[in-house]
C-alpha positions in Angstrom: -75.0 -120.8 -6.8 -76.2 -117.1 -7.1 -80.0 -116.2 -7.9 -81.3 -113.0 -8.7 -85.1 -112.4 -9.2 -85.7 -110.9 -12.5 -89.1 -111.1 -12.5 -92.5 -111.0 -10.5 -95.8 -110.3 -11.9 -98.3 -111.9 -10.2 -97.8 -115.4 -10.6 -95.3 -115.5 -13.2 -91.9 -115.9 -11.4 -88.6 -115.6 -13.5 -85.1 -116.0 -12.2 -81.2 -115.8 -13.1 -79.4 -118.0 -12.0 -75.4 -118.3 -12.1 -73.3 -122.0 -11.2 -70.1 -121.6 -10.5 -67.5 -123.1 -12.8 -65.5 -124.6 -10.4 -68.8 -126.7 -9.0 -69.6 -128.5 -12.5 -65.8 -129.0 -12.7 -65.7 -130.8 -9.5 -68.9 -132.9 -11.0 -66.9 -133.9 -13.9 -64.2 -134.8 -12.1 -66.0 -136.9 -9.8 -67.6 -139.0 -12.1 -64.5 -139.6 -14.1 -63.0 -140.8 -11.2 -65.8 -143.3 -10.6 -65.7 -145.0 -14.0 -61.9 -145.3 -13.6 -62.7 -148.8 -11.5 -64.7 -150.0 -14.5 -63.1 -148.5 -17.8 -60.4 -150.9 -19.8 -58.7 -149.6 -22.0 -55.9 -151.2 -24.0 -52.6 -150.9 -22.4 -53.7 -150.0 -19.0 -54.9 -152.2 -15.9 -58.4 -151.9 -14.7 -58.8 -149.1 -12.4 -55.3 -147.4 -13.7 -56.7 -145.4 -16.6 -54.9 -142.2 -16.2 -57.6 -139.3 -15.7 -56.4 -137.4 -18.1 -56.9 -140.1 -20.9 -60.5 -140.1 -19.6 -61.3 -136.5 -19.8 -60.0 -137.0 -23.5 -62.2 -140.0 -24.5 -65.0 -139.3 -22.2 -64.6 -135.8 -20.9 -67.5 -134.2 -23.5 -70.2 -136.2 -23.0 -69.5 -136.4 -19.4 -69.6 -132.6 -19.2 -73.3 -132.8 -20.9 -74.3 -135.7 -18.4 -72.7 -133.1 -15.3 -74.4 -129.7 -16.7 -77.6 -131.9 -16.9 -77.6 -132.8 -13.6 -76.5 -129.4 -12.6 -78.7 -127.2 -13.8 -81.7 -129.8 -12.5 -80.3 -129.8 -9.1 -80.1 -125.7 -8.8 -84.0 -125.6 -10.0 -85.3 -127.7 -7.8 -83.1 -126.2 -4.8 -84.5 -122.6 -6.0 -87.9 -123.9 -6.1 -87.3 -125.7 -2.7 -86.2 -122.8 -1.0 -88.4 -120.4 -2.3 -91.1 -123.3 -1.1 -93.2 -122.8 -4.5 -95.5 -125.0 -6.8 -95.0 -124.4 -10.3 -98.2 -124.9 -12.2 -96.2 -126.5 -15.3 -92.6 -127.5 -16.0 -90.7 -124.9 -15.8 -88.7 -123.1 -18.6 -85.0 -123.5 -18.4 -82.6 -121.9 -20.7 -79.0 -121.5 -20.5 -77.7 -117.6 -21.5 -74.7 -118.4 -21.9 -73.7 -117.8 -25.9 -70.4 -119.6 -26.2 -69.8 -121.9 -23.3 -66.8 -123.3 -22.6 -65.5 -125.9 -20.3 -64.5 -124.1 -17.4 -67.2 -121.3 -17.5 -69.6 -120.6 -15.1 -72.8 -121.8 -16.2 -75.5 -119.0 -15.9 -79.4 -119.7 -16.8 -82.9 -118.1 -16.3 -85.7 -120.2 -15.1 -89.2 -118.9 -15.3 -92.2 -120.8 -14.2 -96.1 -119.6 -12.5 -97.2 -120.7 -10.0 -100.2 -122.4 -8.8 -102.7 -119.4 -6.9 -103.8 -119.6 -3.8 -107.5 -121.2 -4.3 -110.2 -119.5 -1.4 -112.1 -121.7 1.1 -115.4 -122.5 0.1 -117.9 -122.9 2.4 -119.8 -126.2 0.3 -122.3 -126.9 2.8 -124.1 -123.0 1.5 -124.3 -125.3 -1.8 -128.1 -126.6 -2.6 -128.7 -128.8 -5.6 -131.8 -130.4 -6.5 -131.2 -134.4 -7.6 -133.4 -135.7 -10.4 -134.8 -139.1 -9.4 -136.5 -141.4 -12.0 -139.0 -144.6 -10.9 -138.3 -147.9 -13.0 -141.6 -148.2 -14.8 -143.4 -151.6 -15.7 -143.3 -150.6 -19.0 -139.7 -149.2 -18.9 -138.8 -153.5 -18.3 -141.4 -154.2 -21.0 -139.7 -152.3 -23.5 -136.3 -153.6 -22.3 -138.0 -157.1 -22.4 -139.4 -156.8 -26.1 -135.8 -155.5 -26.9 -134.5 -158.9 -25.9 -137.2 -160.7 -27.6 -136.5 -158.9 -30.8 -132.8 -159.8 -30.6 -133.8 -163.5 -29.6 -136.0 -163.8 -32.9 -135.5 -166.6 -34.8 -136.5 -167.8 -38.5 -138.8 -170.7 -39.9 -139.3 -171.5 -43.2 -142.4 -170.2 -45.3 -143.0 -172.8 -47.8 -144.6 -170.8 -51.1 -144.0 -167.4 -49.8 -143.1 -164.3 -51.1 -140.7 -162.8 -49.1 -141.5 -159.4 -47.7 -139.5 -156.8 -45.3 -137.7 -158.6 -42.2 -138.5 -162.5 -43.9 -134.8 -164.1 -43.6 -134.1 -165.3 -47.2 -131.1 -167.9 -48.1 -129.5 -167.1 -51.1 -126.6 -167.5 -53.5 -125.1 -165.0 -55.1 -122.0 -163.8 -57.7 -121.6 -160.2 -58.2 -120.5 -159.2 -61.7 -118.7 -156.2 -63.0 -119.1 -155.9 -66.8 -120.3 -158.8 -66.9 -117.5 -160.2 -65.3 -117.6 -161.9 -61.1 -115.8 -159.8 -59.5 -113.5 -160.9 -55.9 -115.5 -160.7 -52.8 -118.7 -160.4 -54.8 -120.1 -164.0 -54.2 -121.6 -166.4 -51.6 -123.7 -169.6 -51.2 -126.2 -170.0 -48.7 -126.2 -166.6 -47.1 -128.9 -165.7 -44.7 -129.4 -161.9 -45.3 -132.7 -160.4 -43.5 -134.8 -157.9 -45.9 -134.5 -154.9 -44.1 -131.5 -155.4 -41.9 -128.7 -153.1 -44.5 -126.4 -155.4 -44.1 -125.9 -155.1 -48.3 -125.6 -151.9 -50.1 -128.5 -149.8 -50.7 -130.5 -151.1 -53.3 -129.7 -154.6 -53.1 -132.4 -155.6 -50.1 -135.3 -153.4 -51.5 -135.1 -156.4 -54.8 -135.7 -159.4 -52.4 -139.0 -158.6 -51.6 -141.4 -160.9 -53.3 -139.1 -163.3 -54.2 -140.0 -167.0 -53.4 -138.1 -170.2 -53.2 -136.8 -171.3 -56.1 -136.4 -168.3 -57.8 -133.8 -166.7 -59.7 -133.3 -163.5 -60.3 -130.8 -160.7 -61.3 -130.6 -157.5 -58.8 -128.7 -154.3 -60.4 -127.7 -151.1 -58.8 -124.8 -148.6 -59.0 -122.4 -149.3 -56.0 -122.3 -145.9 -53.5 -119.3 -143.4 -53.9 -117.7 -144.3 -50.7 -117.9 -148.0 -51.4 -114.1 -149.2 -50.3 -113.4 -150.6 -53.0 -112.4 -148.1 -55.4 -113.0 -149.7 -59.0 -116.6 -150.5 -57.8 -117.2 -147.3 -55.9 -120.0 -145.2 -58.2 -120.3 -148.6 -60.8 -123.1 -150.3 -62.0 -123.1 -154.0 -61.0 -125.1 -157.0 -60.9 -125.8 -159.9 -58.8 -127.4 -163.3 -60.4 -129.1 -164.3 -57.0 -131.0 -168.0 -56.4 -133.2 -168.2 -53.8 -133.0 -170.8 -51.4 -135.5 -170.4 -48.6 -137.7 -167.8 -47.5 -138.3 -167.9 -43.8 -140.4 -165.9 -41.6 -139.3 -164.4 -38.2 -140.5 -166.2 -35.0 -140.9 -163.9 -31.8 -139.5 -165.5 -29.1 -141.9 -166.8 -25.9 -141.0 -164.5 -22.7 -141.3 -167.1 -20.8 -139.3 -169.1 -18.1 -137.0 -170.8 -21.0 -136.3 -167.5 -22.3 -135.0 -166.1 -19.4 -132.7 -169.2 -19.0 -131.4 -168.0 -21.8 -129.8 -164.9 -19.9 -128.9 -167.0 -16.8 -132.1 -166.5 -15.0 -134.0 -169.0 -13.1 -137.1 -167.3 -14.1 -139.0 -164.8 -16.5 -139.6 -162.6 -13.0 -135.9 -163.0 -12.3 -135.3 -161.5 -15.6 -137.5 -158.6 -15.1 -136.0 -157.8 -11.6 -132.7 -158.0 -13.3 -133.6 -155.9 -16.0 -135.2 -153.4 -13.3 -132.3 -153.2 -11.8 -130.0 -152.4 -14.8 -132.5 -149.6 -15.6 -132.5 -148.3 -12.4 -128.4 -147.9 -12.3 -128.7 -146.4 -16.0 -130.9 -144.1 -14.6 -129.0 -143.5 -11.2 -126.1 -142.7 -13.9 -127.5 -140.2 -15.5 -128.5 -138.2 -12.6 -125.2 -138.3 -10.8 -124.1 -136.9 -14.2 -127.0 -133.9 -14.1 -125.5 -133.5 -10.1 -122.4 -133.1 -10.8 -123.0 -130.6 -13.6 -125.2 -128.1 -11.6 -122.4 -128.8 -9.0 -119.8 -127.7 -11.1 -122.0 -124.6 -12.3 -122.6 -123.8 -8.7 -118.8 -123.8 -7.8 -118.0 -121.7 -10.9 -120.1 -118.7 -10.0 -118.6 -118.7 -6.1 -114.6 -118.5 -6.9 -112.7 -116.2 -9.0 -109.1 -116.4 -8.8 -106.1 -115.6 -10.8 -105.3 -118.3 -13.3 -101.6 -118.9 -14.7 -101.4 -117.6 -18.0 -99.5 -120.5 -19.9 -102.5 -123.0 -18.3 -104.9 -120.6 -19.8 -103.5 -120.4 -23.0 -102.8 -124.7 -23.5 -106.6 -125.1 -22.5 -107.6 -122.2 -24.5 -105.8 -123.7 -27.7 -107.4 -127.1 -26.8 -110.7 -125.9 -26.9 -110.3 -124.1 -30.1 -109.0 -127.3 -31.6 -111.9 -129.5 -30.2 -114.6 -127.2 -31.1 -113.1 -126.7 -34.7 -113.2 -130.7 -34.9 -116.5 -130.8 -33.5 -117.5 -128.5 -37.0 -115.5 -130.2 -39.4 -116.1 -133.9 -38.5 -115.0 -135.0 -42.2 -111.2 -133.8 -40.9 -109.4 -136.6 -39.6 -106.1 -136.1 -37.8 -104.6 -132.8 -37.4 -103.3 -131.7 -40.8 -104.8 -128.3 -40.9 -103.9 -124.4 -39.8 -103.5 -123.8 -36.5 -107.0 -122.5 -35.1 -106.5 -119.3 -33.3 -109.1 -119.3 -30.0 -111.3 -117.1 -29.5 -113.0 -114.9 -26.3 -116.0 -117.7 -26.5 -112.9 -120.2 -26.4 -111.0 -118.6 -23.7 -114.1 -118.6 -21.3 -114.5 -122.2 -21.8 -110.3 -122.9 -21.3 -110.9 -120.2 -18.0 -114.2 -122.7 -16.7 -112.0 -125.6 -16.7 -108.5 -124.5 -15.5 -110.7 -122.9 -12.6 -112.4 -125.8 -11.7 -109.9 -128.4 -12.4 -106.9 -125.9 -10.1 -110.0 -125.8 -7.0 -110.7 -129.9 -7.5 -107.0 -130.5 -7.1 -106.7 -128.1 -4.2 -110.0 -129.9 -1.9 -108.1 -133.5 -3.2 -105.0 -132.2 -2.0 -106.4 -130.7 1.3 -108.7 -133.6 1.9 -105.8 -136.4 0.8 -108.2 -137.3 -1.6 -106.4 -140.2 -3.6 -106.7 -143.2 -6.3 -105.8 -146.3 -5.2 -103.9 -149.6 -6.6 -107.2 -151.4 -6.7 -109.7 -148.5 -8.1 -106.9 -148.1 -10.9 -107.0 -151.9 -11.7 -110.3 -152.2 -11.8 -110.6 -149.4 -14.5 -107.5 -150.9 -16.5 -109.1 -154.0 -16.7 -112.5 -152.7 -17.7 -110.6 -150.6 -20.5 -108.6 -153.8 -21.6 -111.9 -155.9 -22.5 -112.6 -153.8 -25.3 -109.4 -155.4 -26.8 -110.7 -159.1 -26.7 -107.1 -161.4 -27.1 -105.0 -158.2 -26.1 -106.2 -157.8 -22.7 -102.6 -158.4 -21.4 -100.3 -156.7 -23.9 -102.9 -153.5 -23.1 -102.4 -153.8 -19.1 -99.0 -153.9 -19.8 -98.4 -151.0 -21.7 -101.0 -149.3 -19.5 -98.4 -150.1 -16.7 -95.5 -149.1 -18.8 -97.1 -145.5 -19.6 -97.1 -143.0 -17.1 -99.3 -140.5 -19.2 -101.9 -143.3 -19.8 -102.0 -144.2 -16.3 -102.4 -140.2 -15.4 -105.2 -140.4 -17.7 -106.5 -143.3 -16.0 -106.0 -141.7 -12.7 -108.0 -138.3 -13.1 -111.6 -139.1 -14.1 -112.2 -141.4 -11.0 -109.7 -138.7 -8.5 -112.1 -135.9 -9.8 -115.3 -138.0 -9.2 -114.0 -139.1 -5.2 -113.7 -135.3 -5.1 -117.4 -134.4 -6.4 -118.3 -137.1 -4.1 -116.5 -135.6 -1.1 -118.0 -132.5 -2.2 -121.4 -133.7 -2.6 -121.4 -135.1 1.0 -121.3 -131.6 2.3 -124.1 -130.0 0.4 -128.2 -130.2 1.0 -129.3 -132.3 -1.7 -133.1 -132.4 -2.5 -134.8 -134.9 -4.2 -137.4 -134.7 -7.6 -139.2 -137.2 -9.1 -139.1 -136.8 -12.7 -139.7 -139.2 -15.5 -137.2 -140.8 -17.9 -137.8 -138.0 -21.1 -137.6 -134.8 -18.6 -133.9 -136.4 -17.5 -133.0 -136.9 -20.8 -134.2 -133.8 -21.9 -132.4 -131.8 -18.5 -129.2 -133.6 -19.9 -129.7 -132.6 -23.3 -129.7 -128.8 -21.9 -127.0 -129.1 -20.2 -124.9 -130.3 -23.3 -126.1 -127.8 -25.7 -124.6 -125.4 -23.0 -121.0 -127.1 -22.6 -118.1 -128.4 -25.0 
C-alpha cells in the first residue's frame, strides 16, 4: 500500500492512497478458495468446484465483498500508523473512474482530527451553590395539593350546582337535530370547572338542580378532531342526575395511610424530603451551568470544522423549531445558521471535546448497572411495553449512546466539581427559580 499526504491544514488531514492490484486479487482468490469446501453445484462433488467456475458465478460480488474489506483495512492501518483520532468517520472515496478487475485500487481519505485540549487547572474554579431550606409551608402547600386531589363528592339534595359541584348527568349530543356517534353518555360525573368538555358546555351546568332537564348549545371549536363537527353548532339534551358538593379530605392519620404512611407526620417528613431533592435538583442544575460558563471562558482551542458545521446546522434547526412550534416534522427549507448560531454550535463542540478529554484522561466511564437503571426508568413510561422497549434499547447502539452520554457527562461535572471551592447561599425557593429562569433565557 502507498500513501501520500495531500493535505494538512491544521486539523484537516487528507490522504491518497494507492492498493496494489495484485493484493485485492490475492483477497479474491482466497476467499473463493474457502467457499470451495461448502459450495455444490450440480455436477461437481463438494469441495471440487473448479475455481474458475467460481470466479464466474461468484467472482463479482466477491470482488465487492474483497475491495470492501480492503479499503477498510488500509484506513485504519493509515490511521494506526499515523497514531491519530479522527473526530468523525472519515471520508473515503475511490478515484479510480473506470475500475476494472485487476487494477490497482487508488482512494483519498480525508478526516480531522480531534485537537489537542489544554490542562485546566479546576481547582482556580469558584462557584457559589444555591441552597434552599424546606419550609413548613413549602409541605403545607404540598399537603393541600394532596388533599385537593383526594377530594371527594356528596350529594347536595335541592342544590343548584355551582363551579367545582360534581354533577351526574346524561347526555346525547345532536347535530341538526340528529345524535351524533360519540356524542352521548349516561351517568357521567363531569366536575363544573374541571374542562374536561369543550368550552361552553360546563359554563351551562351552573345552577342546574336534580331533576332537571335542560338543553346546552354551543358551536364546537375549529380544531375539534372530528372534522364534520369542528366550527358546528350542536346541542346536548342533558338530565341531571345528582348534584354533589366536594368534600376536603381530613389530613389526618387515615389520610396519610392512604400514601403508605403510618402517620400524617410521616407524610410530612416524606413530603419534606421530596421537596428537598426537587430542590437539591435544581441547584445541581444552576452548578453545573455556572460551571460550564466558567470552563467556557478559560479554553479556546481549534475546533474541527465539519463538527462545527453539524452542530451549527443543529442549532439553526432547533432554534427555528423553537419559533415555529405549529411545524411538525421537518418538511421545510433548509435553515441556513447564522453567526448567533455558530457561537452556540462553537459553545458546545468546545465543551462537549474538553468533557470527553477529562473522561477519557480520568477513565471516567458508564457502567452495566448505571445504564440499566436508566433503561428501566425510560421503559415505565411505556406501561405493558416495558420489555419490548429494553429490548430494542439493547438492540440499538445509537439509543444506547444516547443513553450513555447525559449520565458520562454528569460523572464528569461531578469529577469536576470535586476539585473546585464551592461556597454555599441560602436562598429561597422564587430567587432559585428565578436564577434558573436567567440562565435559560441566556441558553438554547
Amino acid at each position: 500500500m502507498q500513501v501520500t499526504e495531500s493535505k494538512s491544514d491544521g486539523l484537516i488531514r487528507v490522504y491518497d492512497i494507492t492498493i496494489p492490484g495484485a493484493e485485492l486479487e490475492g483477497k479474491v482468490t482466497t476467499k473463493l478458495e474457502e467457499a470451495r469446501a461448502t459450495v455444490d453445484l450440480k455436477g461437481f462433488r463438494k469441495g471440487k468446484v473448479p475455481l474458475k467456475l467460481l470466479r464466474q458465478r461468484f467472482g463479482q460480488s466477491v470482488l465487492g465483498e474483497s475491495i470492501q474489506e480492503t479499503v477498510d483495512g488500509a484506513v485504519r492501518d493509515l490511521i494506526s500508523e499515523k497514531d491519530h483520532r479522527p473526530a468523525m468517520q472519515p471520508d473515503i472515496k475511490m478515484t479510480n473512474e473506470n475500475f476494472n478487475e485487476g487494477d490497482d485500487i487508488t482512494l483519498t481519505v480525508a478526516y480531522e482530527l480531534l485537537p489537542d485540549v489544554p490542562k485546566v487547572d479546576f481547582s482556580e474554579i469558584k462557584l457559589e451553590k444555591m441552597v434552599v431550606d424546606v419550609e413548613d409551608a413549602s409541605v403545607d402547600e404540598a399537603l393541600d395539593r394532596l388533599a385537593a386531589d383526594a377530594v371527594t363528592y356528596e350529594t347536595a339534595k335541592k342544590t343548584a350546582a355551582k363551579d367545582k359541584d360534581q354533577t351526574i348527568i346524561d347526555f346525547v349530543g345532536k347535530l341538526d337535530g340528529e345524535a351524533f356517534d360519540g356524542g352521548s353518555a349516561e351517568d357521567f360525573p363531569l366536575v363544573i370547572g374541571s374542562g374536561q368538555f369543550v368550552p361552553g358546555f360546563e359554563e351551562q351546568l351552573v345552577g342546574v338542580k336534580a331533576g332537571d332537564t335542560k338543553t346546552i348549545e354551543l358551536t364546537m371549536p375549529e380544531e375539534y378532531g372530528n372534522a364534520e363537527l369542528a366550527g358546528k353548532a350542536v346541542s346536548f339534551d342533558v338530565t341531571v342526575k345528582e348534584v354533589k358538593a366536594p368534600k376536603a379530605a381530613e389530613l389526618d392519620d387515615e389520610f396519610a395511610k392512604r400514601f403508605g404512611m403510618d402517620s400524617l407526620d410521616a407524610l410530612k417528613d416524606d413530603i419534606r424530603a421530596r421537596v428537598s431533592g426537587e430542590y437539591e435538583q435544581a441547584s445541581r442544575a444552576h452548578l453545573k451551568r455556572k460551571l460550564l460558563d466558567s470552563l467556557d471562558g478559560r479554553v479556546d482551542f481549534e475546533l474541527p470544522p465539519t463538527m462545527m458545521e453539524v452542530e451549527s446546522k443543529q442549532v439553526a434547526h432547533q432554534l427555528w423549531h423553537d419559533e415555529n412550534p405549529e411545524v411538525e416534522g421537518h418538511d421545510h427549507p433548509e435553515i441556513e445558521p447564522t453567526e448567533d448560531h455558530m457561537t452556540i454550535a462553537k459553545r458546545r463542540v468546545m465543551l462537549g471535546l474538553l468533557l470527553a478529554h477529562v473522561g477519557s484522561e480520568n477513565e471516567i466511564s458508564v457502567t452495566e448497572d448505571e445504564l440499566r437503571d436508566v433503561m428501566i426508568q425510560q421503559a415505565r413510561q411505556y406501561p405493558g411495553q416495558e420489555r419490548q422497549f429494553i429490548e430494542w434499547v439493547q438492540g440499538n447502539q445509537q439509543a444506547i449512546n444516547e443513553m450513555q452520554a447525559p449520565i458520562f457527562e454528569d460523572k464528569v461535572v461531578d469529577h469536576i466539581l470535586a476539585q473546585t471551592t464551592i461556597t454555599e447561599k441560602t436562598v429561597t425557593k422564587d430567587e432559585l427559580e428565578k436564577a434558573l429562569e436567567d440562565l435559560e433565557s441566556d441558553s438554547v
